[in-house]
C-alpha positions in Angstrom: 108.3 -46.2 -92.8 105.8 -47.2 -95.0 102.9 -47.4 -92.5 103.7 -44.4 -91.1 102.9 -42.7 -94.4 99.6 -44.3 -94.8 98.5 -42.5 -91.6 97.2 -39.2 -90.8 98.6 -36.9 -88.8 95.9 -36.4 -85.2 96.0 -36.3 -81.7 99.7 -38.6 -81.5 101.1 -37.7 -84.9 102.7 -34.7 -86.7 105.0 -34.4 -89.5 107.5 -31.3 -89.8 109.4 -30.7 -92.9 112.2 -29.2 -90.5 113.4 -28.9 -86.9 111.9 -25.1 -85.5 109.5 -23.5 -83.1 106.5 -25.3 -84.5 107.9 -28.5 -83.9 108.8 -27.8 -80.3 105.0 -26.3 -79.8 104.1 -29.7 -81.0 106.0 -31.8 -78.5 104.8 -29.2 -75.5 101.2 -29.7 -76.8 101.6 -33.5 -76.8 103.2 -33.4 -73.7 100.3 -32.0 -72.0 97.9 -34.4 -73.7 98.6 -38.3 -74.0 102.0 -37.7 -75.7 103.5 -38.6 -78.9 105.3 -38.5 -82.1 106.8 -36.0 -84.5 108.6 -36.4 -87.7 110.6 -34.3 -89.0 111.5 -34.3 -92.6 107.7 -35.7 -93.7 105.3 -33.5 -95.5 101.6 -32.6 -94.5 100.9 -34.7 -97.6 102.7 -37.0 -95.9 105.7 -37.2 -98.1 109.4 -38.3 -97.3 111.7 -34.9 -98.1 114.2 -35.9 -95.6 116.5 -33.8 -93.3 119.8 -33.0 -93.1 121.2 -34.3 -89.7 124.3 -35.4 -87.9 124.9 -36.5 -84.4 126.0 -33.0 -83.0 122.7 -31.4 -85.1 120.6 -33.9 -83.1 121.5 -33.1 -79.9 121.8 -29.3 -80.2 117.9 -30.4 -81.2 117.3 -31.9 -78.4 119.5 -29.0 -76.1 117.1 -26.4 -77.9 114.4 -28.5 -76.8 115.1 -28.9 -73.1 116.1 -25.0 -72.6 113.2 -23.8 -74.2 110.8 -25.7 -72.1 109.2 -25.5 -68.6 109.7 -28.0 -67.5 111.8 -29.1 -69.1 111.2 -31.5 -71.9 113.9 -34.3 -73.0 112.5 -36.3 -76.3 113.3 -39.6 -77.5 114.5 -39.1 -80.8 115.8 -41.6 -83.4 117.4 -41.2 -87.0 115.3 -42.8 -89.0 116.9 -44.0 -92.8 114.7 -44.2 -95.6 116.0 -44.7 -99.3 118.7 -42.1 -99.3 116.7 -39.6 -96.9 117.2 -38.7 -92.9 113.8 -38.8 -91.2 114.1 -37.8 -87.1 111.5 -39.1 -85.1 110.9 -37.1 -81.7 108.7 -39.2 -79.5 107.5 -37.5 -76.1 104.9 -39.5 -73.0 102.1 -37.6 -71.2 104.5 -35.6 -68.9 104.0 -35.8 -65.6 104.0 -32.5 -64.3 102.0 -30.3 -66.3 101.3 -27.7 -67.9 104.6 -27.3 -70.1 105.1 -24.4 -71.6 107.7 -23.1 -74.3 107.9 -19.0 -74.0 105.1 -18.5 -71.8 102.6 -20.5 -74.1 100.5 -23.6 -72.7 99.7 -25.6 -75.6 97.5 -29.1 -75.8 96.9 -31.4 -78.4 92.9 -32.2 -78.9 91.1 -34.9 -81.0 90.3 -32.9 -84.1 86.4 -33.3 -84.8 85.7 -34.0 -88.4 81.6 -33.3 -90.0 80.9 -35.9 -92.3 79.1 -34.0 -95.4 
């Protein structure tokens, strides 16, 4: 856990403080791209806040996931324990049938351009 908090989130990586639309527009936009992986219960910052999560929480996650995709979009996803917080890693490929959508919006992840000052 501790390398993934030296990172930054970009074109493979986002962190989610909770589960929610957001985070499903994230795994549709990095299905359409090269794929990757979200975390839920890390900060922006990135900081560990954990999540509350259970077995039955996690798949209605993963339920929500698949029925509000097209098409359809079934996520790895793994509990991850660190300290005394619940961290859920959602890890999606490059699908291959694009584009995916999630309620009629086609979203892709892009290499973020940075200007050096």
């Amino acid at each position: 856990m501790e390398q993934i908090l030296k990172q930054r989130e970009n074109q493979t990586l986002e962190f989610k403080t909770s589960f929610g639309r957001e985070a499903i527009e994230t795994l549709v936009a990095f299905a359409n791209a090269t794929g990757g992986e979200l975390y839920v219960g890390i900060s922006d910052v990135p900081e560990i806040v954990g999540t509350s999560i259970s077995d039955e929480s996690l798949q209605q996650w993963i339920n929500q996931i698949k029925s509000s995709t097209i098409p359809s979009i079934v996520p790895d996803a793994e509990v991850l324990q660190y300290q005394n917080l619940k961290v859920v890693l959602l890890r999606v490929p490059a699908y291959p049938v694009k584009p995916v959508s999630t309620k009629g919006k086609y979203l892709i992840r892009k290499q973020p351009i940075y200007s050096q000052k």
